[in-house]
C-alpha positions, -999 to +999 in steps of 0.1 A: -001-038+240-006-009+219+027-007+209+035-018+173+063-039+183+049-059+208+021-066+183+045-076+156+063-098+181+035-112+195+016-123+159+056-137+153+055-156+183+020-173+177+029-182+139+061-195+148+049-208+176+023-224+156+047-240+133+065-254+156+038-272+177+021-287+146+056-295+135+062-312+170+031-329+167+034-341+128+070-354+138+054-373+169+024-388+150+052-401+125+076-415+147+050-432+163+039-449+131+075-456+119+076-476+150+042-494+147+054-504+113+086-514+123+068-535+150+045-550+125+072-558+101+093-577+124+059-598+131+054-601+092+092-614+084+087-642+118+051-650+108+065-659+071+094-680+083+071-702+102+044-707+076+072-714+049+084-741+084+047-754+082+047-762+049+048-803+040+074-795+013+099-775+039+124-789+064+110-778+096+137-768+122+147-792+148+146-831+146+125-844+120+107-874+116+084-881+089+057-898+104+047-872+131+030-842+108+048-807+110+023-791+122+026-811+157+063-809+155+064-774+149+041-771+183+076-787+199+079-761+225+118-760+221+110-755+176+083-727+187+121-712+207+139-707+176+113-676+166+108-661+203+127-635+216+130-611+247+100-588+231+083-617+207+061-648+218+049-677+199+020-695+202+004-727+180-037-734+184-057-759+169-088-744+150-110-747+179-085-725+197-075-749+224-034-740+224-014-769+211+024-753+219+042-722+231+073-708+235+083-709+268+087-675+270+052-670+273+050-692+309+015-695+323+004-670+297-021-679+272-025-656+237-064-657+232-078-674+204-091-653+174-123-663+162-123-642+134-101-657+111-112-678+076-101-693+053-101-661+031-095-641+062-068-659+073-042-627+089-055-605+115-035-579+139-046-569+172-037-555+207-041-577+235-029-572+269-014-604+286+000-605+319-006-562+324+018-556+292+006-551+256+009-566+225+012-561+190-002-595+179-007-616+140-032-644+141-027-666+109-049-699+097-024-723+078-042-751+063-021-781+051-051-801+037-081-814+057-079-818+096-049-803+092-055-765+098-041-747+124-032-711+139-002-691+141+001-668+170+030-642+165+030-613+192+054-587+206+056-567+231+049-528+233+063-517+264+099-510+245+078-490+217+056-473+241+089-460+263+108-450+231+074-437+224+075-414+255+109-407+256+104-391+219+076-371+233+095-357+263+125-346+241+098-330+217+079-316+247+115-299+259+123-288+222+089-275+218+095-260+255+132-245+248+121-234+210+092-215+223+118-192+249+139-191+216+110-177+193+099-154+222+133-138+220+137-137+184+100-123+179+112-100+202+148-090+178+123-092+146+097-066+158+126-044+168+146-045+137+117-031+122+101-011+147+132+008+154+137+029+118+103+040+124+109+051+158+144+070+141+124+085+114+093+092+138+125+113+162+141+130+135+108+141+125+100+156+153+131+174+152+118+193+121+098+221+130+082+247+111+112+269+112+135+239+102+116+229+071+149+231+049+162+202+072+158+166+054+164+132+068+185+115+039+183+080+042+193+075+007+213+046+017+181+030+027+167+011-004+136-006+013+100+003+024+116+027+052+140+041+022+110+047+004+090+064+034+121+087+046+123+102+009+084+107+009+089+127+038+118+147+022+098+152-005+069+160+017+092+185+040+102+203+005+066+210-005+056+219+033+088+243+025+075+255-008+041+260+008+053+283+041+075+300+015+043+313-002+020+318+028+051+336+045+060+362+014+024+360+001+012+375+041+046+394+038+035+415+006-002+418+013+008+436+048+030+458+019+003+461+000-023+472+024-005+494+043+000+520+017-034+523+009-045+519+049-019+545+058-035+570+028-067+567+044-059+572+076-041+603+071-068+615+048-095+609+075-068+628+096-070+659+074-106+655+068-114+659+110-091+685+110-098+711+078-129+699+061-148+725+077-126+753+071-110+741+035-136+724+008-104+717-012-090+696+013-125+679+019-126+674-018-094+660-023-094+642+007-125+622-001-117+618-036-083+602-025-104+576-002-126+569-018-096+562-049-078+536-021-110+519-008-118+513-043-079+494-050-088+482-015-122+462-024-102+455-057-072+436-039-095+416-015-117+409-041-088+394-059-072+375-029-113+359-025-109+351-062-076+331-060-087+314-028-115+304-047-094+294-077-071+275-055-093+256-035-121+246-063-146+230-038-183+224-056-172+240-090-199+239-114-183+225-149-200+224-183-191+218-222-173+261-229-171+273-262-141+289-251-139+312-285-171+323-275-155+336-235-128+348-253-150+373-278-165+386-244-134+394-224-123+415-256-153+429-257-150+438-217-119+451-225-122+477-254-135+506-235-104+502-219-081+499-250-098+525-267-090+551-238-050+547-242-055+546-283-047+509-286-068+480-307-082+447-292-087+419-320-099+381-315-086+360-339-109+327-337-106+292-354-137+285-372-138+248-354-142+264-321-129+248-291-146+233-267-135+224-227-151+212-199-152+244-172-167+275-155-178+297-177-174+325-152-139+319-141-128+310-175-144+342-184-121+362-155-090+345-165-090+359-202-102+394-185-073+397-160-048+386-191-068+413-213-063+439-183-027+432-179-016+434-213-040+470-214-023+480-190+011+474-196+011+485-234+015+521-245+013+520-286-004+491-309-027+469-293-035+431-279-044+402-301-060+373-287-057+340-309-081+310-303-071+279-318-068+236-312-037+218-305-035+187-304-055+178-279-054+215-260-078+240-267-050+273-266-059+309-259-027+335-263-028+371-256-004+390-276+005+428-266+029+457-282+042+466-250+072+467-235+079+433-226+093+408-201+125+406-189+132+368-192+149+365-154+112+379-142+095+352-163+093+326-134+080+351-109+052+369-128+027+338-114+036+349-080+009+370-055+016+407-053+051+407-077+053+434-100+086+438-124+113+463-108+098+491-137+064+487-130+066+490-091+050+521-087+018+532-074+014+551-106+000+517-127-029+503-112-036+468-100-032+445-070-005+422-083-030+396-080-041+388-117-014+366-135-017+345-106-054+342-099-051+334-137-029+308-134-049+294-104-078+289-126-056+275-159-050+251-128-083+247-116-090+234-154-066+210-159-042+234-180-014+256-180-005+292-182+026+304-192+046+337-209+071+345-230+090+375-247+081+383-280+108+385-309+095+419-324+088+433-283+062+426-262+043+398-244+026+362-256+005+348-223-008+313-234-032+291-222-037+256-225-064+239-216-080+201-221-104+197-251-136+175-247-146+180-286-150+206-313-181+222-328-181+232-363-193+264-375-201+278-341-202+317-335-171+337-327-167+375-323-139+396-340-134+427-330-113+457-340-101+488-322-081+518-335 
């Protein structure tokens, strides 16, 4: 019973099972009162026509003579006839009970008196059992003035209702019976029709392995909850595709990237057991150059620790960022730097400074690595850095002199490890890894990072990220570097 389906079918089966017995059982308790009613009312319309017969203003049936009262002659056996039937019995008792006429249908049998009936209680109905059948009986006192009372017995039989009675139930009981085998099988059908896309979708998806992530299921002609599911899964499978994508060229170019500088060392290490001892130029140069690719070796896994860190975001500390005031320090970090290749690094800050909700610390490396990048890709000039409010963005854009983007390497600068086909060589420094632990941390925040080509040449890098509120005349940093 673990199975969905059979659960399905079986909570089917009892609610449609339930249905159907309380239906069975409504329908039963009806039909049984439809016929008690219909018994009673044939009683009612007989016990009428013989108290409008016992009335002194009526015309009783049979021979009348005026000086017997009608009472008596209505006790005539052969008048008390005219009402009976093969199911209905008539009897006529004075108000002490003793029986003063019958039909003769009735035989030796004798309808008990009722001894609660007055005046102001003059109907009653009971069930009585005469002769091992039962009755439906109606007692009635008619009183035609004084010593003239008398009561009406009026009773019919139940044994006809009580097998109709029965014979209802047993067809019910086989409905109920034949139903039940029909519901069972139908339950059965139910759970199936909508177990069985799920089974479908559960085989196609195991069908899709990890090397088959570009297959989708395409049950676009689906427009119901399965419909629904099949294109969460596509959707699903293209991110899953996305994702493998990245791990597989993002393993694909660290291997690249480490194995040049791995390879360096090892042959330098190489040269070092050989001809250090006999050749202090080699020894020199051989250290210099390891110690030169262990340093871009702690660099890049610094930098892959840093985007994992970005990426994943578990137990960040946030707090209210003048983000000017991160700003003024990356530029500050970076003029050493500037200053080398003969270039300037200015900050250009609103004075309503912005303020976001972040990490000061990461914040603080994601204006560095743009700072870094845009040092190191620009030859003459220099790197502005504007802070300003946008709407409701607080926006950070690092503008260099250099060279430029190409617009078709725009999408891919966010990737790990991608360098532009000019800037490929060894000969500019770096690990590939800035622009997108940069954007991992825009990310992190709740903002955006994105670049364009400038009209005049060179680069805009801007960041977006969500304001929490401003602070007036708050300290910012401008700096200048020739």
């Amino acid at each position: 019973m673990n199975s969905l389906k059979w659960r399905i079918a079986g909570w089917y089966l009892l609610l449609l099972l339930s249905v159907i017995i309380v239906t069975g059982f409504i329908v039963t308790a009806s039909f049984q009162r439809i016929l008690y009613d219909n018994t009673r009312g044939r009683l009612d319309r007989t016990m009428q026509d013989i108290v409008r017969s016992a009335s002194p203003a009526a015309n009783p049936v049979g021979d009348y003579n005026e000086s017997i009262p009608v009472e008596q002659q209505l006790a005539n056996s052969a008048n008390l006839n005219h009402w009976a039937s093969a199911t209905t019995v008539v009897q006529l008792d004075t108000l002490q009970g003793q029986p003063e006429g019958k039909s003769e249908n009735l035989g030796g049998l004798t309808i008990p008196p009722n001894k609660g009936l007055t005046s102001k209680n003059n109907t009653e109905y009971r069930v009585t059992e005469l002769g091992g059948a039962r009755y439906l009986i109606e007692d009635h006192l008619v009183s035609n003035g004084p010593g003239r009372t008398f009561v009406i017995h009026v009773a019919e039989s139940l044994d006809q209702l009580n097998e109709t009675f029965q014979r209802t139930q047993r067809t019910i009981a086989s409905i109920i019976v034949l139903a039940s085998i029909a519901v069972a099988g139908l339950s059965f059908l139910l759970a199936s029709a909508a177990i069985n896309p799920i089974n479908e979708l559960t085989l196609a998806m195991r069908e899709i392995g990890s090397d088959h992530l570009n297959r989708r299921l395409q049950w676009r002609g689906r427009k119901d909850e399965i419909g629904k599911l099949a294109q969460t899964f596509d959707e699903m499978l293209a991110r899953l595709e996305e994702a493998f994508a990245r791990e597989r060229q993002f393993i694909s170019d660290a291997s690249h990237e480490l194995k040049t500088p791995l390879t360096s060392i090892n042959a330098n290490a190489q040269m070092l057991h050989r001809w250090a001892d006999a050749d202090e130029r080699v020894r020199s140069e051989s250290l210099s150059v390891i110690v030169n690719e262990t340093a871009a070796l702690a660099e890049m896994i610094n930098g892959m620790l840093m985007l994992a860190k970005a990426e994943s975001g578990d137990n960040l500390p946030l707090e209210p960022v003048f983000i000017g005031t991160v700003a003024a320090d990356a530029v500050r970090s970076a003029e050493p730097r500037a200053r080398e290749k003969g270039l300037y690094a200015r900050l250009h800050a609103q004075q309503d400074v912005p303020i976001v909700l972040g990490n000061p610390s990461l914040l603080r490396h994601l204006i560095g690595n743009l700072m870094d990048n845009a040092v190191k890709f620009t030859d003459r000039g220099g790197i502005d850095v504007q802070v300003r409010r946008a709407s409701q963005d607080a926006v950070v854009e690092v503008l260099d002199t250099g060279c430029g983007i190409e617009t078709d390497e725009i999408p891919h600068i966010f990737e790990r490890f991608y360098r532009a086909d000019k800037s490929r060589s060894r000969a500019v420094p770096g690990t590939g890894l800035g622009l997108a632990i940069a954007r991992s941390i825009a990310r992190l925040h709740g903002g955006t990072l994105e670049a364009e080509r400038r009209t005049g040449g060179g680069t805009c890098v801007r960041v977006r990220l969500p304001l929490i509120s401003s602070a007036s005349h708050a300290p910012t940093n401008t700096s200048a570097v020739q």
